[in-house]
C-alpha positions as CSV (number, residue, x, y, z in Angstrom):
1,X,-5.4,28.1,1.8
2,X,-8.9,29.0,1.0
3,X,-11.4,26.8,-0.1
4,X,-11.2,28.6,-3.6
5,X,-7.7,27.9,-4.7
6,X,-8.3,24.0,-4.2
7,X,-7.4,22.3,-7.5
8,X,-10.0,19.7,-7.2
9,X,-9.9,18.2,-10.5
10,X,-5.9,17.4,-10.0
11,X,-6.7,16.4,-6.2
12,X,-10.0,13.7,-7.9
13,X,-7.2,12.6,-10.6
14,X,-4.6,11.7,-8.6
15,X,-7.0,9.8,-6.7
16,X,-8.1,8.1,-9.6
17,X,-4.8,7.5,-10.6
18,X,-3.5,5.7,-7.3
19,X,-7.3,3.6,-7.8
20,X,-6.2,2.7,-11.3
21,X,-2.9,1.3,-9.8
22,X,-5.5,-0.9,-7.4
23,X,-7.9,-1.4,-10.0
24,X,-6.9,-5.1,-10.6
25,X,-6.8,-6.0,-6.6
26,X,-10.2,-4.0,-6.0
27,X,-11.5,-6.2,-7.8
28,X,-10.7,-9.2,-6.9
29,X,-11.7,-7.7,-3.4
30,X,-15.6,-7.5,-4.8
31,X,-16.6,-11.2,-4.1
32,X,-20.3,-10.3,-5.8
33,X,-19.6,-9.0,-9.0
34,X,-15.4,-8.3,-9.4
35,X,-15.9,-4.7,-10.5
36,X,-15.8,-2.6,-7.8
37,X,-12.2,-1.3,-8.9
38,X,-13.6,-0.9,-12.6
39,X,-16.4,1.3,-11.5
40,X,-14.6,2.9,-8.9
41,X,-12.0,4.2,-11.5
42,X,-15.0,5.4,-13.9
43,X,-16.6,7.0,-10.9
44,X,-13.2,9.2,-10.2
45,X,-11.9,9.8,-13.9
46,X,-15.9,11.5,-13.8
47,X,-15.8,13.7,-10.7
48,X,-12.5,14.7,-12.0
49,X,-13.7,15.9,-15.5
50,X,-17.1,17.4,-14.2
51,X,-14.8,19.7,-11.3
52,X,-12.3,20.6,-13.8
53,X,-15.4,21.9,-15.9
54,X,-16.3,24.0,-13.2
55,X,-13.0,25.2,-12.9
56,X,-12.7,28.8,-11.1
57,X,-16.4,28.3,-9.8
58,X,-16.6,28.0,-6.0
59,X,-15.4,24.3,-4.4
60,X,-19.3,23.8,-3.5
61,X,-20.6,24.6,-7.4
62,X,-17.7,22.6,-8.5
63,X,-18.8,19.3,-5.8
64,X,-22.5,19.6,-6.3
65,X,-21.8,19.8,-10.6
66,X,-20.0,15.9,-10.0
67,X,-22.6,14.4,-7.9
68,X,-24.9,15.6,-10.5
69,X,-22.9,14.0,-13.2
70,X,-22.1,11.2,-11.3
71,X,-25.2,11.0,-10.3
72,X,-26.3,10.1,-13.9
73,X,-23.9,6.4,-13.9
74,X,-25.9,3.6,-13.3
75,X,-23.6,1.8,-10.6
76,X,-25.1,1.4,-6.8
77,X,-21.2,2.8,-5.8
78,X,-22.0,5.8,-8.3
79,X,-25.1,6.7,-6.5
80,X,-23.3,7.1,-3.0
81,X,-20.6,8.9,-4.3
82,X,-23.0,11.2,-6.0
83,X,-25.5,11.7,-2.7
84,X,-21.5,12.8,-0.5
85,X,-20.9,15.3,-3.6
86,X,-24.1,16.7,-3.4
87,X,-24.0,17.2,0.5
């Protein structure tokens, strides 16, 4: 399969999805501020939308448009998320 016909926004969702199911225990996990499974959930439900709006565009358009837009959330996790996307 070529790089092209990768559905990321249903590969980032489902990801989200199994997080959501872990939210609760992720952050319980977070001993400094018990909402690491909270932002982690935002921070996949993102790159999901942001790919999807790239849909058809090359997988490397599609990765550097969500670590732009995740980028732009204010949460330390967000940030290295954003700086893998980009690279």
């Amino acid at each position: 399969m070529s790089g092209n016909n990768l559905d990321l926004a249903q590969i980032f969702s489902l990801v989200a999805n199994n997080l959501a199911q872990n939210q609760s225990a992720l952050n319980q996990a977070d001993t400094a501020n018990h909402d690491h499974g909270d932002n982690i959930v935002q921070i996949f439900n993102t790159i999901s939308k942001a790919v999807n709006s790239q849909k058809g565009e090359p997988v490397a358009v599609q990765l550097a448009h969500a670590g732009k837009t995740v980028g732009a959330m204010q949460s330390g996790s967000a940030q290295i998320y954003a700086k893998g996307l980009m690279q």
